[in-house]
TINUMAR-351934 format. One record per atom (N, C-alpha, C): residue number from 1; atom name; residue in three letters; x, y, z. Coordinates in Angstrom, 1 decimal. Layout:
% TINUMAR-351934
pos;site;code;u;v;w
NUM;CA;ALA;X;Y;Z
...
This chain:
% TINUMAR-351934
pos;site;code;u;v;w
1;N;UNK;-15.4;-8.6;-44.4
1;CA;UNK;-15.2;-8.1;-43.1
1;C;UNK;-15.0;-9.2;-42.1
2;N;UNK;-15.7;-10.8;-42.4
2;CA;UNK;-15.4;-11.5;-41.2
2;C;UNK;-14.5;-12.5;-42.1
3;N;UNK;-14.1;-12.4;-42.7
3;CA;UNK;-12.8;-13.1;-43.2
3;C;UNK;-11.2;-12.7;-42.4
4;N;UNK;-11.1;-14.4;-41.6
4;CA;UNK;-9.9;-14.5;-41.4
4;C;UNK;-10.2;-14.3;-39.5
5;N;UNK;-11.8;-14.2;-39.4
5;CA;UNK;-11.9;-14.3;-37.9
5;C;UNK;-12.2;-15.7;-37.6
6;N;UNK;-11.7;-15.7;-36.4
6;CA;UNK;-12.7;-17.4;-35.8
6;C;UNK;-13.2;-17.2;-34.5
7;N;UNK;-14.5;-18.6;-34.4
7;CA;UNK;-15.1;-17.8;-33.0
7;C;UNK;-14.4;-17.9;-31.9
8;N;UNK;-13.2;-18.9;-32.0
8;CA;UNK;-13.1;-18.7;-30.7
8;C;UNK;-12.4;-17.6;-30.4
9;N;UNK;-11.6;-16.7;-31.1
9;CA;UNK;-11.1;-15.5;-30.7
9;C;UNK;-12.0;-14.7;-29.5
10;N;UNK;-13.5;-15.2;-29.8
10;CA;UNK;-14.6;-14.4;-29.5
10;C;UNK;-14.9;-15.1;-28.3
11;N;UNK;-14.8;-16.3;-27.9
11;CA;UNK;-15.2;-17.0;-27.1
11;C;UNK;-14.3;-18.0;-26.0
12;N;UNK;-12.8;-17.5;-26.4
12;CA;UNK;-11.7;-17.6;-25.2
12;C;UNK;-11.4;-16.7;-25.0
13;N;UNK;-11.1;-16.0;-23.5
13;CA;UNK;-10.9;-15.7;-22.2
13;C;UNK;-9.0;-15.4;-23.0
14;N;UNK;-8.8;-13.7;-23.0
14;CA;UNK;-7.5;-13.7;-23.3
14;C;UNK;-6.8;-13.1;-21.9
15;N;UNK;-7.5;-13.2;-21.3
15;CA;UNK;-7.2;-13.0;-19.5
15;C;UNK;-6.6;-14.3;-18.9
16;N;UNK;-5.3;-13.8;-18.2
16;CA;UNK;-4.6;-14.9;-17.5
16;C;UNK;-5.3;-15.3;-17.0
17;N;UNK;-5.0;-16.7;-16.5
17;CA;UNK;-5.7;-17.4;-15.1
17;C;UNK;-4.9;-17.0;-13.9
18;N;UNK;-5.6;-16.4;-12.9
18;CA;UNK;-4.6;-16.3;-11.7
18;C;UNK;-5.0;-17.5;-10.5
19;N;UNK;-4.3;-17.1;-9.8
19;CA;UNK;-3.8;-18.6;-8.5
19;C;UNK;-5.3;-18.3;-7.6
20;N;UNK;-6.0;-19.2;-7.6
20;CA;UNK;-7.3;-19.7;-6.5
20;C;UNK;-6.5;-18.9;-5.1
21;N;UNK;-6.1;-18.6;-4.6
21;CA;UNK;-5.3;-17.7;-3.2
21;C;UNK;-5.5;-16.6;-3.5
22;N;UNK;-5.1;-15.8;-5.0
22;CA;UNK;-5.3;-14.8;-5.1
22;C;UNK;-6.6;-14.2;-5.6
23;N;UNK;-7.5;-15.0;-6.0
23;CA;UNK;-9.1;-15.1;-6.6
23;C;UNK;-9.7;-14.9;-4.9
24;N;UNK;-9.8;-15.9;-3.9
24;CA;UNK;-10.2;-15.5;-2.9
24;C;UNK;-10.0;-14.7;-1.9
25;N;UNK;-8.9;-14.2;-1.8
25;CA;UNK;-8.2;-13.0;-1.1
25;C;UNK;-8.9;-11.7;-1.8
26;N;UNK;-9.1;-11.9;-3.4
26;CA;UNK;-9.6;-10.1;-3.8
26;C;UNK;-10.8;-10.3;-3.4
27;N;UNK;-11.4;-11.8;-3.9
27;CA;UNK;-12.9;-11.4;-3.2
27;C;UNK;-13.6;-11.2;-2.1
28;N;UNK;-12.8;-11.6;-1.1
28;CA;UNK;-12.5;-10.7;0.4
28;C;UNK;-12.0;-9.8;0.7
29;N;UNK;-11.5;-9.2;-0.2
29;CA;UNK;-10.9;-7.7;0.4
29;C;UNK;-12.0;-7.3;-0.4
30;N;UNK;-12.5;-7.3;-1.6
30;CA;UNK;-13.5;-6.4;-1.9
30;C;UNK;-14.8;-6.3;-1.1
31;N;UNK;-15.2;-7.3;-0.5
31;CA;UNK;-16.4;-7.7;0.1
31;C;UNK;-16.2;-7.0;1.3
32;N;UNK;-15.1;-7.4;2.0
32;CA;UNK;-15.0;-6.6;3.2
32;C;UNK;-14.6;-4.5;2.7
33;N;UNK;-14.1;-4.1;1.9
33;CA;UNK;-14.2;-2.9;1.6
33;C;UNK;-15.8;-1.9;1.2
34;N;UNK;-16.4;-3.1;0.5
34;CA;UNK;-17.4;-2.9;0.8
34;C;UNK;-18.3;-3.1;1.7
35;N;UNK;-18.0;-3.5;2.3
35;CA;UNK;-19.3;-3.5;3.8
35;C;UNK;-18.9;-2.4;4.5
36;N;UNK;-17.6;-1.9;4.5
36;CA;UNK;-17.2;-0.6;5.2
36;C;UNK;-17.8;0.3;4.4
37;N;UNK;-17.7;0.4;2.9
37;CA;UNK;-18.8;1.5;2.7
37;C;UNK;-19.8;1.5;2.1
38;N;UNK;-20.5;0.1;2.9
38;CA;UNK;-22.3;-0.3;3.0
38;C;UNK;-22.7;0.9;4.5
39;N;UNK;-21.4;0.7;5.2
39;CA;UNK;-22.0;0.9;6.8
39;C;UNK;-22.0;2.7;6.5
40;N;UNK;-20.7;3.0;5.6
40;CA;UNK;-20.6;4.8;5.3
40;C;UNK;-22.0;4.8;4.4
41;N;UNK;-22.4;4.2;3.6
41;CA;UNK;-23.7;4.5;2.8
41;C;UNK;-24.7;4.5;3.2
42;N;UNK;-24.8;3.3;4.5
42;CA;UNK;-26.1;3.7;5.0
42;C;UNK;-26.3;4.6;5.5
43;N;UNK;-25.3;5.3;6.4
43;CA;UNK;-25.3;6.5;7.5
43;C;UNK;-25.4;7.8;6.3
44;N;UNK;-25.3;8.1;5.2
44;CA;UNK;-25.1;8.9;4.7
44;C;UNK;-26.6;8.9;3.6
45;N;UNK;-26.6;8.0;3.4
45;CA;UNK;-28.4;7.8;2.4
45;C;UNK;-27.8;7.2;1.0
46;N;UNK;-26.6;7.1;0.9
46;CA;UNK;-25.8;6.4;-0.5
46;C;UNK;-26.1;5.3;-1.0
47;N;UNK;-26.7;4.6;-1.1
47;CA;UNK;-26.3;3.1;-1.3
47;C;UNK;-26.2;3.2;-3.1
48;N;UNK;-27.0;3.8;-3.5
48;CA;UNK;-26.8;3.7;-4.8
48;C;UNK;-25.3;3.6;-5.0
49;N;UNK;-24.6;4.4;-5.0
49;CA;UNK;-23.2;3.8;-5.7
49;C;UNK;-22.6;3.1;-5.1
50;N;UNK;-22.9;1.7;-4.6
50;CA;UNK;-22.5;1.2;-4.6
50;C;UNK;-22.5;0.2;-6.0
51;N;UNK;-23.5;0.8;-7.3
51;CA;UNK;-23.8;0.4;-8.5
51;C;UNK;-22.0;1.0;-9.0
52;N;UNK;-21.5;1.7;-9.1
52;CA;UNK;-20.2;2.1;-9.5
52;C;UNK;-18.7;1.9;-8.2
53;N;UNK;-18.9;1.9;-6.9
53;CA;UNK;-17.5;1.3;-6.0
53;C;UNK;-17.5;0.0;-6.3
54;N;UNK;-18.5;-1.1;-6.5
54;CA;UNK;-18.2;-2.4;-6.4
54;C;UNK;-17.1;-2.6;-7.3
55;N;UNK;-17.8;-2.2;-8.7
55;CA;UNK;-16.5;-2.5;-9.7
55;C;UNK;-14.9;-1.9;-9.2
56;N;UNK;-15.1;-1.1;-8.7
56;CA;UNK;-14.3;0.0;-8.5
56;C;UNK;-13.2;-1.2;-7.2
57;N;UNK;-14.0;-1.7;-6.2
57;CA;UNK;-13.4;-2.5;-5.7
57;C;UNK;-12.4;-3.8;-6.2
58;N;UNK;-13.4;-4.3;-7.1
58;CA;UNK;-13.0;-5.5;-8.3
58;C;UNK;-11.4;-5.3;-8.7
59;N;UNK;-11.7;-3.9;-8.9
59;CA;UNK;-10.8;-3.5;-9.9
59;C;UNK;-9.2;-3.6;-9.1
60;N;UNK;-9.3;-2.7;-7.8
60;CA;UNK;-8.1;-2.4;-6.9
60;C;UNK;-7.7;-4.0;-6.1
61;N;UNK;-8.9;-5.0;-6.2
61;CA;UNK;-8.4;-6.0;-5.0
61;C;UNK;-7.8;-7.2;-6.6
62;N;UNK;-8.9;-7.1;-7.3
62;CA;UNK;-8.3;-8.3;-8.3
62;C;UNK;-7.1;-8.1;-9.4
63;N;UNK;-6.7;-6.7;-9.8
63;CA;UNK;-6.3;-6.1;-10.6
63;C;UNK;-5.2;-4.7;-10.3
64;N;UNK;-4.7;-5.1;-9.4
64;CA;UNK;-4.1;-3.8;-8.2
64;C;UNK;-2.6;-3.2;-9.5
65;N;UNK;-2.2;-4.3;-10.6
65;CA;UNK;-1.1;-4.0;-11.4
65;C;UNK;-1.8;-2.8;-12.5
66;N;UNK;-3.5;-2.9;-13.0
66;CA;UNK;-4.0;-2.4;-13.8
66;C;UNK;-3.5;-0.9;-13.6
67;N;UNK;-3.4;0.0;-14.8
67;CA;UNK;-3.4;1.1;-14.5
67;C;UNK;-4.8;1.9;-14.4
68;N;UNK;-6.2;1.3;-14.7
68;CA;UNK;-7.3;1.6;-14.0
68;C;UNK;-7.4;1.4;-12.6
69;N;UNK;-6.5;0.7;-12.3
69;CA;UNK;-6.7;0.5;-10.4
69;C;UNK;-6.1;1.1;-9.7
70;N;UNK;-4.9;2.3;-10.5
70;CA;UNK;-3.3;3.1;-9.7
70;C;UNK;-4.6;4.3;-8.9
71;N;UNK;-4.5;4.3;-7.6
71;CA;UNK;-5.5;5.4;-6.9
71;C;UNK;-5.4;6.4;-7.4
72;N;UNK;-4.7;7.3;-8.6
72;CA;UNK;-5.1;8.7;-8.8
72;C;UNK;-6.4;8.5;-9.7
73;N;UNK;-6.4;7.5;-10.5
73;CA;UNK;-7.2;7.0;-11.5
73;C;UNK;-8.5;6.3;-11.2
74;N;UNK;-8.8;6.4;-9.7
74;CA;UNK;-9.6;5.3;-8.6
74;C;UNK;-10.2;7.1;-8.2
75;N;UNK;-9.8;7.7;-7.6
75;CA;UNK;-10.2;9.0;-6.8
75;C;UNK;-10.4;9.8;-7.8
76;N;UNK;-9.6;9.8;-8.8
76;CA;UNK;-9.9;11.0;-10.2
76;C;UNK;-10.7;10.9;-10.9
77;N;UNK;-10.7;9.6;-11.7
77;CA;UNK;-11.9;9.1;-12.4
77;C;UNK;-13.2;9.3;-11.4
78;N;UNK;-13.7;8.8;-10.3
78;CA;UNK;-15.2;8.8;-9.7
78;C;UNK;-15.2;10.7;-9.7
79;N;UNK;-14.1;11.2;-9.3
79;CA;UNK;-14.7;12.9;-8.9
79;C;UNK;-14.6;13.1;-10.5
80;N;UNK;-13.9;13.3;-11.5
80;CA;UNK;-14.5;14.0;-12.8
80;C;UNK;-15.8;14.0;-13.3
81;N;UNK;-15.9;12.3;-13.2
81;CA;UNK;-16.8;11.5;-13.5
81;C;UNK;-18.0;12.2;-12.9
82;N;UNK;-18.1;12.6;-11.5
82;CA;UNK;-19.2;13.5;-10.9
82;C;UNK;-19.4;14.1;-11.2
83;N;UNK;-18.6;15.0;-11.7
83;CA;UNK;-18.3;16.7;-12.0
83;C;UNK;-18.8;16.5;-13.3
84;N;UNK;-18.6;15.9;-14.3
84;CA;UNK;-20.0;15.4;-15.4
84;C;UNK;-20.9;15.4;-15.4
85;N;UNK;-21.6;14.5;-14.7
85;CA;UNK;-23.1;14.0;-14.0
85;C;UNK;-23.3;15.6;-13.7
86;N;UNK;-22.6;15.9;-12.3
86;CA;UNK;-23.6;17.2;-11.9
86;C;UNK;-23.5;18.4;-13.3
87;N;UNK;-22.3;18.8;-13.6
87;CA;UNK;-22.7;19.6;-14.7
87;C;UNK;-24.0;19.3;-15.6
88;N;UNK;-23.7;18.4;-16.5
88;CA;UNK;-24.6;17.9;-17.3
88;C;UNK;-26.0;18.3;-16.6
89;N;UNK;-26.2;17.9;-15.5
89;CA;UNK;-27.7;17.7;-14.5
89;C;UNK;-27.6;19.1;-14.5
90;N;UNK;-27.0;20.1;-14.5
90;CA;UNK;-27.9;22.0;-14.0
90;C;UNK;-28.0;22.3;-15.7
91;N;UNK;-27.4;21.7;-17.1
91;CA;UNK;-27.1;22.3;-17.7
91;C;UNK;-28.9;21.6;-18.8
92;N;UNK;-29.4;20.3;-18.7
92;CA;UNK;-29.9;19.4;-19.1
92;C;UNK;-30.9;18.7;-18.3
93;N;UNK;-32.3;18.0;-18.7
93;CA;UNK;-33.1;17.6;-17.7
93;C;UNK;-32.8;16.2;-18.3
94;N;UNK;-33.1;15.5;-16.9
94;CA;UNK;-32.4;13.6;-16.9
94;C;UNK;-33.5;13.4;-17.7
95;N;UNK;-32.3;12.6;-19.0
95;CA;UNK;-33.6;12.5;-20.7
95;C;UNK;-32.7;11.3;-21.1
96;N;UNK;-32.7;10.6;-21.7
96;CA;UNK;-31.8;9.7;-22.1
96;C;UNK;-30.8;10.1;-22.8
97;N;UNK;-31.2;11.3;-23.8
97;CA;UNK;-30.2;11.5;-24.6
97;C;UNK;-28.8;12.9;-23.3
98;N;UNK;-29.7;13.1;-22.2
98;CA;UNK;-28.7;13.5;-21.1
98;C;UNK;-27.4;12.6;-20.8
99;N;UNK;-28.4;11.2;-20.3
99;CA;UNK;-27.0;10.6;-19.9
99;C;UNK;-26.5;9.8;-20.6
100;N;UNK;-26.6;9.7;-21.9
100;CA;UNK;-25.6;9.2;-23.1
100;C;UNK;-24.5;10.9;-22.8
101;N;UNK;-24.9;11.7;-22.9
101;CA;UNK;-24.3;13.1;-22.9
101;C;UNK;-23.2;13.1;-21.9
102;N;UNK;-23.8;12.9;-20.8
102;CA;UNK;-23.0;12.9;-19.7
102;C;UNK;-21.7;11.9;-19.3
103;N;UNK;-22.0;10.2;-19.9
103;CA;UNK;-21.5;9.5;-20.6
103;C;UNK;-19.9;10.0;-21.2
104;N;UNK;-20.5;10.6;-22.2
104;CA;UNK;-19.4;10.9;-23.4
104;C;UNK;-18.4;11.8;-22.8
105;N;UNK;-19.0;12.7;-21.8
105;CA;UNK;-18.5;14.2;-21.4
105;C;UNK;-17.3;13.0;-20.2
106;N;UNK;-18.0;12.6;-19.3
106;CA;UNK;-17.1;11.6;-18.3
106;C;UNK;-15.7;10.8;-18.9
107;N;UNK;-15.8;10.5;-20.2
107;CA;UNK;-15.4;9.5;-21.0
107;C;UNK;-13.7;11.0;-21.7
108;N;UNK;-14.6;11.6;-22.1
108;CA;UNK;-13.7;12.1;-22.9
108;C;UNK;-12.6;13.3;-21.4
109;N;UNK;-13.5;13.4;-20.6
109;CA;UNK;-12.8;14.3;-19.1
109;C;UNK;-11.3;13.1;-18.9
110;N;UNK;-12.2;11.8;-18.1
110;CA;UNK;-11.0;10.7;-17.9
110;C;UNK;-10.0;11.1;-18.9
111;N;UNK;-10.0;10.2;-20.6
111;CA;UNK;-9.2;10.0;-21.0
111;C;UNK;-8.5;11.0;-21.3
112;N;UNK;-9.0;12.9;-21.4
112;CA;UNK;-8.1;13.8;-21.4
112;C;UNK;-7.4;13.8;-20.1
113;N;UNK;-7.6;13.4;-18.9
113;CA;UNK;-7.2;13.9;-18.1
113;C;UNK;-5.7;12.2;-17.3
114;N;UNK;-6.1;11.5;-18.4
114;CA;UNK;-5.4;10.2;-18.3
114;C;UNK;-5.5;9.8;-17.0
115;N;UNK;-7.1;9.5;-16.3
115;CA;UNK;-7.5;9.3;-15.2
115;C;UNK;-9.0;8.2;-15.5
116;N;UNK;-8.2;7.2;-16.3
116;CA;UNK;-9.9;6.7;-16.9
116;C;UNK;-9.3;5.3;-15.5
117;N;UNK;-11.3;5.3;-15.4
117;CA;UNK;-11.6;4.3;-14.8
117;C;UNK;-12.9;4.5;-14.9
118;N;UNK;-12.9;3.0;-15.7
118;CA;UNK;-14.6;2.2;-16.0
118;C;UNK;-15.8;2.7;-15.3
119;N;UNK;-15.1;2.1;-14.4
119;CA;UNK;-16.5;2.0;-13.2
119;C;UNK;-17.2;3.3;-12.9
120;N;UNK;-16.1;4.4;-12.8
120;CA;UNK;-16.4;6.0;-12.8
120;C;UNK;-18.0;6.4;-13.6
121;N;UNK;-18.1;5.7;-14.5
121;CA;UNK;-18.8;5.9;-15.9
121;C;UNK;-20.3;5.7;-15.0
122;N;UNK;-20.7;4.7;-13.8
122;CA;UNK;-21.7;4.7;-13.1
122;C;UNK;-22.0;5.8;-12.0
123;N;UNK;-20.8;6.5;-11.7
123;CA;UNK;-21.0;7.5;-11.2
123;C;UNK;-21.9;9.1;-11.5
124;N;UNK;-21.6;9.1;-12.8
124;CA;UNK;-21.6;10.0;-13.5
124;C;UNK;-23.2;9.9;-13.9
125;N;UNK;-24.0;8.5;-14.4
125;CA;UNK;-25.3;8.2;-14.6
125;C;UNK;-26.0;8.7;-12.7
126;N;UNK;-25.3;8.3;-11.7
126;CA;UNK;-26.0;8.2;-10.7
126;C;UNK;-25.9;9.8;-9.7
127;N;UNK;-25.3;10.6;-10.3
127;CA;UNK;-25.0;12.2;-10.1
127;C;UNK;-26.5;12.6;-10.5
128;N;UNK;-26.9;12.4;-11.9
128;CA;UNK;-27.1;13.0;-13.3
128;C;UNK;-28.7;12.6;-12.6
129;N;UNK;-28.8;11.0;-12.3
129;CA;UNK;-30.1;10.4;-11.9
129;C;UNK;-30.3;10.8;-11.0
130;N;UNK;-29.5;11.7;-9.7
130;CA;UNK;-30.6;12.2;-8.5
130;C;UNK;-30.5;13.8;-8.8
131;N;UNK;-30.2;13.9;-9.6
131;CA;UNK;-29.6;15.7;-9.3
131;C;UNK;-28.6;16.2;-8.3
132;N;UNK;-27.9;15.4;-8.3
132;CA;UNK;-27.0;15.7;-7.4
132;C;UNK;-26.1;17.5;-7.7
133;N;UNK;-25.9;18.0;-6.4
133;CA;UNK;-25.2;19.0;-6.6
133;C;UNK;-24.1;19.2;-5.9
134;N;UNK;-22.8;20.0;-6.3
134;CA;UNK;-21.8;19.9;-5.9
134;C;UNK;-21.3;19.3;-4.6
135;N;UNK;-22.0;19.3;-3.3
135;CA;UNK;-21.6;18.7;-2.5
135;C;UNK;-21.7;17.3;-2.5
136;N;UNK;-22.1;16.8;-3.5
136;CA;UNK;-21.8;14.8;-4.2
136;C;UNK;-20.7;15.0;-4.0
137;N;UNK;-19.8;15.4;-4.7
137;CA;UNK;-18.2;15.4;-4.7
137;C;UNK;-17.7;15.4;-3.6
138;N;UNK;-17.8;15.8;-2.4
138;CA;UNK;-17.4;16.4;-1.4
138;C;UNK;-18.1;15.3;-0.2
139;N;UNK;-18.8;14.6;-0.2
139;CA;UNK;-19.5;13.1;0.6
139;C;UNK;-20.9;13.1;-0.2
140;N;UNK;-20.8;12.1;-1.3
140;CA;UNK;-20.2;10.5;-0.4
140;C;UNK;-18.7;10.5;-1.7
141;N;UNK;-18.7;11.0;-2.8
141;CA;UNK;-17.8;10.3;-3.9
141;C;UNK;-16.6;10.4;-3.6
142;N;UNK;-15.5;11.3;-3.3
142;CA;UNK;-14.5;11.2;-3.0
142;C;UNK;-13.9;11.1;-1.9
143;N;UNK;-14.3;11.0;-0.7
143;CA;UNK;-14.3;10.3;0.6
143;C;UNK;-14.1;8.8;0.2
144;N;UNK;-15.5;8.4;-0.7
144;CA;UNK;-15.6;7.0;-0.5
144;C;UNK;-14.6;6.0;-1.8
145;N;UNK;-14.6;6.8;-2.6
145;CA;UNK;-13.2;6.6;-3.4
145;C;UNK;-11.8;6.4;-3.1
146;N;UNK;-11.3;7.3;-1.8
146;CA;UNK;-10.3;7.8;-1.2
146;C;UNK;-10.2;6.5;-0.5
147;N;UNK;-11.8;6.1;-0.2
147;CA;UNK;-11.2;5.0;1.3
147;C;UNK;-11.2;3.2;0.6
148;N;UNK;-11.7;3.1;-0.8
148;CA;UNK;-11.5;2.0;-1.9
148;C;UNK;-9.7;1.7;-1.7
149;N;UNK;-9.0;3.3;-2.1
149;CA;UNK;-8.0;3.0;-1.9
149;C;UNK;-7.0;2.8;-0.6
150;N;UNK;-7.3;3.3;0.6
150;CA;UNK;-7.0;3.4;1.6
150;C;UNK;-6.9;1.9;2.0
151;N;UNK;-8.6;1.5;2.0
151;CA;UNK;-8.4;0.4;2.2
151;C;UNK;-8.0;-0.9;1.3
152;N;UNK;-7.8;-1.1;0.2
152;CA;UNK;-7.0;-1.9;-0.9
152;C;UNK;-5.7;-1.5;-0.3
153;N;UNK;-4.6;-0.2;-0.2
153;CA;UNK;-3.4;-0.7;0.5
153;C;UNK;-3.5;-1.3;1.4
154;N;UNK;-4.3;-1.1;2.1
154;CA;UNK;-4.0;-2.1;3.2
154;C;UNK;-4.8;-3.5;3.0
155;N;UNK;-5.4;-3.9;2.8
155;CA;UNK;-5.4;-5.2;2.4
155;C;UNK;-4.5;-5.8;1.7
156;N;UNK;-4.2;-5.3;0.6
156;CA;UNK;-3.0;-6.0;-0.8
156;C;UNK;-1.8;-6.0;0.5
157;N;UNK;-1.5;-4.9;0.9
157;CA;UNK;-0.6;-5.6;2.0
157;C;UNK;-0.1;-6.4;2.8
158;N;UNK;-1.5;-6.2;3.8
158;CA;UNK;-1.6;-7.3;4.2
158;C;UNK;-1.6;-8.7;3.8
159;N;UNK;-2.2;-9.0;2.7
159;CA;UNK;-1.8;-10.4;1.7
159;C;UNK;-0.9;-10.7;0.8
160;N;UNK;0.3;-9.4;1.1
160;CA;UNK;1.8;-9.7;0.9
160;C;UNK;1.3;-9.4;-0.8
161;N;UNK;0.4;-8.3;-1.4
161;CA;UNK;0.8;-7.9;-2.3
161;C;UNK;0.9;-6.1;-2.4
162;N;UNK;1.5;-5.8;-3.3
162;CA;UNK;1.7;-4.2;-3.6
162;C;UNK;0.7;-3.5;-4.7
163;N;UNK;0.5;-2.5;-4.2
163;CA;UNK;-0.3;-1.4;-4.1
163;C;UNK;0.4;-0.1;-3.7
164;N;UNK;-0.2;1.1;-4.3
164;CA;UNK;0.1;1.2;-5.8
164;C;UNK;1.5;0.5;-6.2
165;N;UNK;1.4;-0.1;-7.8
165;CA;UNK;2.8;0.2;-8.1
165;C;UNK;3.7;1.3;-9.0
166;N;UNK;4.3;1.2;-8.6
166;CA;UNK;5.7;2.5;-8.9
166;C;UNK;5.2;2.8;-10.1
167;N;UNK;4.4;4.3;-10.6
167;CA;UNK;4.2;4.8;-12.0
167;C;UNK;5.2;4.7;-12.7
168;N;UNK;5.0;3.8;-13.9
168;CA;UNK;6.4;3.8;-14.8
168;C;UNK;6.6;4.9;-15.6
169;N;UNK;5.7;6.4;-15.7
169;CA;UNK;5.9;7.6;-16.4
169;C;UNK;6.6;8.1;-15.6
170;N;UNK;7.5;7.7;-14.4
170;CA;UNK;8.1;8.8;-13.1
170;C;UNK;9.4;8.6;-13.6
171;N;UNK;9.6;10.1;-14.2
171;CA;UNK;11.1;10.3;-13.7
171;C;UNK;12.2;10.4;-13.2
């Protein structure tokens, strides 16, 4: 089975290195994206997810080419991802073997719905963890999803890069 591996396969970085300009610029746009929806979280009682937007930020400021970071897949993935969590939560009482459940159900929604994003996957635990009920979807998740992306275009813009790029399935 481990014949023919070596460690370093295991232990170098198959991730480009990108340019120190572009490293500090995502971690300012994300920082600043999130403090805008520190200030929407506070006002609203949210702060927990900010355990699932941070990545979510990561993803659109450092990785804007990813198809985890194209905004249908940024807004789609956190609302299925809910719609998981809260199902799961009226169907199930929060047990561990729930949010492994809920987990799978998020997991398998995304990739049927070819709307996967990672980070979504914390949304879904933090639905499930308060009992959240349909109006989660409705503020704080998809508002605050909406505005990840809202605000990533306009930052990547502003720092002369592009967001979204042109879906290469469009014909």
């Amino acid at each position: 089975m481990w014949v023919g591996m070596n460690l370093r396969d295991f232990v170098l970085s198959p991730q480009p290195r990108l340019p120190w300009r572009r490293i500090l610029l995502a971690a300012l746009g994300a920082a600043l994206v999130l403090a805008v929806l520190g200030l929407v979280g506070t006002a609203s009682g949210s702060m927990l997810l900010f355990v699932a937007f941070a990545p979510s930020c990561l993803l659109v400021c450092v990785l804007p080419e990813a198809p985890v970071s194209h905004p249908i897949a940024v807004v789609g993935g956190h609302g299925v991802s809910a719609a998981a969590g809260i199902v799961v939560g009226l169907l199930c009482p929060p047990e561990w073997w729930s949010f492994a459940l809920s987990v799978g159900v998020a997991i398998a929604a995304m990739a049927a719905l070819r709307l996967i994003h990672p980070p979504a996957v914390g949304t879904t635990v933090i639905a499930l963890s308060t009992g959240a009920g349909w109006s989660f979807l409705l503020l704080p998740v998809l508002p605050a999803a909406f505005l990840i992306v809202v605000l990533g275009v306009i930052w990547l813009r502003f720092t002369g890069s592009r967001y979204p790029l042109p879906n290469p399935l469009r014909r």
